[in-house]
DRENTI-163044 format. One record per residue (C-alpha): residue in three letters; x, y, z. Coordinates in nm, 3 decimals, always signed. Layout:
N
   rest         X         Y         Z
    ala         X         Y         Z
...
This chain:
251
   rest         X         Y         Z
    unk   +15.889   +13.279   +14.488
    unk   +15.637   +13.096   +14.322
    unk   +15.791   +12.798   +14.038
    unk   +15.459   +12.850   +13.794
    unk   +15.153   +13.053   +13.793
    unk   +14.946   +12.757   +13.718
    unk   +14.948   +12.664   +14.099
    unk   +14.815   +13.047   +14.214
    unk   +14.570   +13.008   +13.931
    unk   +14.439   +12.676   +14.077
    unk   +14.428   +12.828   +14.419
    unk   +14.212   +13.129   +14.318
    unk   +13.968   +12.878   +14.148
    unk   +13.942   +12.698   +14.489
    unk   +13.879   +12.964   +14.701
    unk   +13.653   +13.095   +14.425
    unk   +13.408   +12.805   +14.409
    unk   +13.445   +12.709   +14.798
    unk   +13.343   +13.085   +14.831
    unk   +13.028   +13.094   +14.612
    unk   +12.924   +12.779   +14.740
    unk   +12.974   +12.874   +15.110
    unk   +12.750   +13.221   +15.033
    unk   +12.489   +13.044   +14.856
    unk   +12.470   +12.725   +15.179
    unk   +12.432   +13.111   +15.423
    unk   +12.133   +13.248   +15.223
    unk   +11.997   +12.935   +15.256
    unk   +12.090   +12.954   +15.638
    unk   +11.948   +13.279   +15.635
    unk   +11.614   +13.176   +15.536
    unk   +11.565   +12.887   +15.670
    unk   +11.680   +12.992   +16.028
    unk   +11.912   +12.774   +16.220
    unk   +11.684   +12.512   +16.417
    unk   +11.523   +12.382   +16.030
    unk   +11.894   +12.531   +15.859
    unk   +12.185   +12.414   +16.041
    unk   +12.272   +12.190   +15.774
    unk   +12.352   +12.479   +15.571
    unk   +12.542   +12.628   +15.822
    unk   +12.740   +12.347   +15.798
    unk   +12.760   +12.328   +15.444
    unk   +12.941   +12.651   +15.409
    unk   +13.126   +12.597   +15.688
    unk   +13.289   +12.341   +15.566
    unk   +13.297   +12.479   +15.160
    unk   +13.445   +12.837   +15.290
    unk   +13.664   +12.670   +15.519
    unk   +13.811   +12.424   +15.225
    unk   +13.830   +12.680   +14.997
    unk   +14.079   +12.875   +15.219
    unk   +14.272   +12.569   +15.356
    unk   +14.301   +12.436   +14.979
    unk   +14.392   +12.793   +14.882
    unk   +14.721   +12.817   +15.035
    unk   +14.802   +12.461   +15.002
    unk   +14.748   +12.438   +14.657
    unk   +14.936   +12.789   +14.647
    unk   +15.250   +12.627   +14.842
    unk   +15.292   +12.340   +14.606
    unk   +15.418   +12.609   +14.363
    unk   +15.644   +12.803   +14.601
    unk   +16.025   +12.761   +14.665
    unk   +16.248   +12.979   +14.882
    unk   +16.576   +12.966   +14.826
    unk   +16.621   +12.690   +15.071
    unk   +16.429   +12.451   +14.851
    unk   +16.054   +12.339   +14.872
    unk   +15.915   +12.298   +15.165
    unk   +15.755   +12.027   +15.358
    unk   +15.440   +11.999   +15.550
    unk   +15.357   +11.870   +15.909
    unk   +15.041   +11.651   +15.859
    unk   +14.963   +11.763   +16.256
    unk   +14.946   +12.114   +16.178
    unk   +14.791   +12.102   +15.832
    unk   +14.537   +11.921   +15.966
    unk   +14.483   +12.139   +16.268
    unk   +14.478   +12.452   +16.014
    unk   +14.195   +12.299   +15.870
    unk   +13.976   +12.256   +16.110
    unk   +14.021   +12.576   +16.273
    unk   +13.943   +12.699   +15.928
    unk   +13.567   +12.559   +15.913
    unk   +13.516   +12.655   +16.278
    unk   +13.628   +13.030   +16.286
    unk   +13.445   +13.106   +15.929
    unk   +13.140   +12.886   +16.033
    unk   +13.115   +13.115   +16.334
    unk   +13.099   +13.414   +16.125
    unk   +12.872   +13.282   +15.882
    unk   +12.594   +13.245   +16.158
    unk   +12.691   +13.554   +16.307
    unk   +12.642   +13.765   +15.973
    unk   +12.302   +13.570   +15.858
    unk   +12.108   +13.451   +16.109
    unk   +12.038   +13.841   +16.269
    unk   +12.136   +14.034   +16.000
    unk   +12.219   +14.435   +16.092
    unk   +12.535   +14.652   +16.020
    unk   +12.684   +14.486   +16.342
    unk   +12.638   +14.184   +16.274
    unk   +12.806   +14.235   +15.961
    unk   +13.090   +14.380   +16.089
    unk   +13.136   +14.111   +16.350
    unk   +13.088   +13.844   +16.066
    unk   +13.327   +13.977   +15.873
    unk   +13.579   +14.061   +16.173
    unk   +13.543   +13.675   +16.265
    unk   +13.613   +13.556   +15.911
    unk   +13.871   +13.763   +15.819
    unk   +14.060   +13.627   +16.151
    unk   +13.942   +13.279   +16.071
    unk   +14.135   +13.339   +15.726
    unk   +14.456   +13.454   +15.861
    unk   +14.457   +13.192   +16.122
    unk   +14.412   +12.912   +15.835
    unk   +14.740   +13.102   +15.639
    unk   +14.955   +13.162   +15.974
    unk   +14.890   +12.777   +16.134
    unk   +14.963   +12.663   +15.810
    unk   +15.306   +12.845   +15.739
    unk   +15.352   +12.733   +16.103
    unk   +15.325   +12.360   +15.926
    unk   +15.583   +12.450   +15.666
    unk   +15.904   +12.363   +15.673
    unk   +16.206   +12.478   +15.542
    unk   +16.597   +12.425   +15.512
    unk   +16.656   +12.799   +15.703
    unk   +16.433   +12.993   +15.978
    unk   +16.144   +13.130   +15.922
    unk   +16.097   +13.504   +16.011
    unk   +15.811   +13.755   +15.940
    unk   +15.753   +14.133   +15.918
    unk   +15.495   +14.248   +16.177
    unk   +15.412   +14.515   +15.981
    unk   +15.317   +14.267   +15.660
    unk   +15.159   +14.028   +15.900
    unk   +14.915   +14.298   +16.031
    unk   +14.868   +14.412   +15.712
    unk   +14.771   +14.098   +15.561
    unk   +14.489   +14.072   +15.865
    unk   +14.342   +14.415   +15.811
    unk   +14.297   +14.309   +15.430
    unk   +14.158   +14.003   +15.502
    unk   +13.843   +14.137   +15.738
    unk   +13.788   +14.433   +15.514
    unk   +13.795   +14.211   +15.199
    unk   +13.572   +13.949   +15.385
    unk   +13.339   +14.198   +15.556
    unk   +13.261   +14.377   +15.165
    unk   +13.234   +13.992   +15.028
    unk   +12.952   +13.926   +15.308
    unk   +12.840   +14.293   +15.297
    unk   +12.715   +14.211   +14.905
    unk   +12.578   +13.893   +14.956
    unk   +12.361   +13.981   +15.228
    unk   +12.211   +14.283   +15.032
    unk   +12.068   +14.040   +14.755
    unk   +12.044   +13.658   +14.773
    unk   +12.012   +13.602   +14.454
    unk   +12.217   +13.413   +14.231
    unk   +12.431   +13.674   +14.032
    unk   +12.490   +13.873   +14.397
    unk   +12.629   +13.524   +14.581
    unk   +12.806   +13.485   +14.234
    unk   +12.976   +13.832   +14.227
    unk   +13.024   +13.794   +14.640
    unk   +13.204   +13.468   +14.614
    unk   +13.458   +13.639   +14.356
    unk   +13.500   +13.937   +14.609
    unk   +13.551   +13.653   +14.888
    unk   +13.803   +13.462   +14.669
    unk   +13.993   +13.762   +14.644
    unk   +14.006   +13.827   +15.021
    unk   +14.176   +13.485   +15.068
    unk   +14.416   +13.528   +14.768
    unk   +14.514   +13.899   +14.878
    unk   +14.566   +13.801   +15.239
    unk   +14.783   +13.521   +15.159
    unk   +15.009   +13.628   +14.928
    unk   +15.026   +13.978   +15.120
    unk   +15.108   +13.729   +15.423
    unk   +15.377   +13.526   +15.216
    unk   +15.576   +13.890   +15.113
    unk   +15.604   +13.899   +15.512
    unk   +15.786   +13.567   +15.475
    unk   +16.171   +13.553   +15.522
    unk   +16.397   +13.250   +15.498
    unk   +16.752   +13.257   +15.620
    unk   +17.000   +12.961   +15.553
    unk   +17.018   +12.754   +15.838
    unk   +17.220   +12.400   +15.838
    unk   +17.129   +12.272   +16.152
    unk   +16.735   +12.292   +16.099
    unk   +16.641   +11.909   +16.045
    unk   +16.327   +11.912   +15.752
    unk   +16.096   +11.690   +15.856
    unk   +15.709   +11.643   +15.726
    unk   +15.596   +11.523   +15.400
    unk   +15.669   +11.665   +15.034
    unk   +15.404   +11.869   +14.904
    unk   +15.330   +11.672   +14.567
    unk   +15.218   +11.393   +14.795
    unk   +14.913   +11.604   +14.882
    unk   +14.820   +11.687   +14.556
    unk   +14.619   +11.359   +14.509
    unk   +14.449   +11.376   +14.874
    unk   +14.380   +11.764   +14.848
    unk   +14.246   +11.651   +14.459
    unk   +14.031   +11.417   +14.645
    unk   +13.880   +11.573   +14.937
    unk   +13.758   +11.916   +14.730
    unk   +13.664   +11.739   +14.417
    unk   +13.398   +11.521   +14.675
    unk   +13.341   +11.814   +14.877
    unk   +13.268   +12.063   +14.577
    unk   +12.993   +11.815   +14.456
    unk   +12.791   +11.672   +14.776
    unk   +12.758   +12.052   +14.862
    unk   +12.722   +12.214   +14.514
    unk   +12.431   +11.939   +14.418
    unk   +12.254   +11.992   +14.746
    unk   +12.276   +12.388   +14.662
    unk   +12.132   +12.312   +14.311
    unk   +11.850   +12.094   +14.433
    unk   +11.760   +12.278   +14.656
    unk   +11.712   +12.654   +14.518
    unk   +11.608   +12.908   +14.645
    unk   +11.191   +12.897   +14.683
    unk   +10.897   +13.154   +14.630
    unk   +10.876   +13.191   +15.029
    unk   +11.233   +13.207   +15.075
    unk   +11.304   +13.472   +14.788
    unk   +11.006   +13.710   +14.995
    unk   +11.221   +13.634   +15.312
    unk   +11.546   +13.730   +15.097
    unk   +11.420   +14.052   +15.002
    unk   +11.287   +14.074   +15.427
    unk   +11.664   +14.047   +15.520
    unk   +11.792   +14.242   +15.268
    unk   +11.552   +14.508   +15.320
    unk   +11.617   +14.487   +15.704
    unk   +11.999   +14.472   +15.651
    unk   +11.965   +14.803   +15.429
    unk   +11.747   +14.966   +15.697
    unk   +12.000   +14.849   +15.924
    unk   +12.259   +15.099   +15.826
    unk   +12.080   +15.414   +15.826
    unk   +12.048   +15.353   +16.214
């Protein structure tokens, strides 16, 4: 159960922004190409992969099981986050640098995964005063929503690169992460356990370093995206890819 809705509100609006900003770094990617663009690729690597990792952290700082709130192996969490930026870096470049229906669907099969593995490692970092159990069905569930939701989020920023269509694809994106995660957490099953020994750190201890690393994060790669718009040669190879990606489908 989750204590307050102010903590799922602050997730969204984490994965939101992390989203738009990630979208905006890959049609900048996209344009560019990779050998004069990689920086970009890295940029929303990084922003998409934050957005998810702070997601469900700043999520589980509101929930409580019945066994208490939980506590958080810095290993893990760490490792979560990183896998995170690797796994939805990979399917950034996959969807924009060749984009085609395939490549789409490959993109979005490669985020989706790199979202669930962020939320699974993670709950694999929580713990609890009982064991942990999950529902396979929920579980798979919770992955099949996160590549569709991921696939239509890339699917409509790849059609336009303009600024309302990364706007309206970071929301769709946002709500991939959300879905998947809280669809994961009502696979989530806690039984009382005495002899499980808690060990990790408390959650409100990472509300200061989480605070930290997205507030800096948010603003080296939201003024580079500001500066750095999109120009008159890059919106005719916009409208290249788009038209190209369009084309794409009807083969």
């Amino acid at each position: 159960m989750y204590v307050s809705p102010l903590f799922p509100l602050l997730a969204f609006l984490n994965a939101y922004a992390g989203s738009v900003l990630a979208l905006a770094c890959a049609g900048r990617l996209r344009t560019r190409g990779l050998r004069t663009g990689w920086n970009w690729l890295v940029g929303g690597a990084i922003s998409l992969g934050c957005g998810i990792w702070g997601m469900h952290f700043i999520g589980m700082l509101g929930y409580s099981s019945g066994e208490g709130r939980p506590r958080f192996d810095l290993a893990l969490t760490g490792v979560s986050l990183v896998v995170a930026v690797a796994i939805v870096g990979f399917g950034l470049l996959v969807t924009y640098l060749h984009p085609h229906w395939y490549t789409l669907l490959a993109g979005g099969i490669v985020t989706g995964l790199g979202i669930s593995a962020m939320h699974y490692i993670g709950m694999a970092a929580m713990h609890l005063a009982g064991t942990v159990s999950y529902t396979p069905r929920t579980v798979t569930l919770s992955v099949a929503i996160a590549v569709v939701t991921a696939t239509a989020a890339l699917g409509t920023a790849l059609a336009s690169l303009g600024t309302w269509a990364t706007v309206g694809a970071g929301g769709l994106m946002a709500i991939s992460i959300s879905t998947m995660h809280y669809t994961g957490m009502m696979a989530v099953t806690v039984s009382p356990n005495d002899q499980v020994v808690v060990r990790g750190v408390e959650g409100p201890s990472l509300i200061v370093p989480l605070f930290l690393c997205f507030s800096l994060e948010l603003l080296m790669v939201g003024f580079a995206v500001v500066t750095t718009p999109l120009l008159p040669e890059d919106d005719f190879g916009a409208a290249s890819a788009g038209h190209a990606f369009s084309r794409g489908f009807g083969r």
